[in-house]
Steps between C-alpha positions, in 0.01 A plus 500: 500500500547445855485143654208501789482204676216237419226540744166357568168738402208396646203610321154588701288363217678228444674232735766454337885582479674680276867524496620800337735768528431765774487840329310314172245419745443836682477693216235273272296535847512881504426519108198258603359672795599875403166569359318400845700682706409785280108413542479527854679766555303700313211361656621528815583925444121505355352366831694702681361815334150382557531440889711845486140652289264296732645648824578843348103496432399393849725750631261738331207376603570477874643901481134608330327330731684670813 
C-alpha cells in the first residue's frame, strides 16, 4: 500500500473533520456518488431529446402554415 498523507475531509452534510488518507477518501466518494452522476445524466440526454422533439415539431408547424 502506498503511504498518502493524512488530510482533512470536510463533509457537506456534516461539519465535521475527518482525517484520513487521500486516495481512501476520493474513491469511497466516487463509489457513493457514482449512481447520481449516472441519474442525471441520463436525465439530462432525455430532456434534451424532448426540447430537440418540441422544436423539431414547431418547425413543422410554422413550414405548413407558410
Amino acid at each position: 500500500m502506498a503511504y498518502y498523507p493524512p488530510t482533512t475531509v470536510i463533509l457537506k452534510n456534516e461539519k465535521t473533520y475527518f482525517k484520513r488518507y487521500m486516495g481512501m477518501a476520493i474513491q469511497k466518494k466516487i463509489k457513493k456518488h457514482k449512481r447520481c452522476f449516472k441519474k442525471e445524466h441520463k436525465k439530462k440526454k432525455y430532456n434534451n431529446n424532448k426540447q430537440k422533439r418540441r422544436v423539431h415539431e414547431f418547425v413543422k408547424l410554422v413550414i405548413n402554415i407558410n
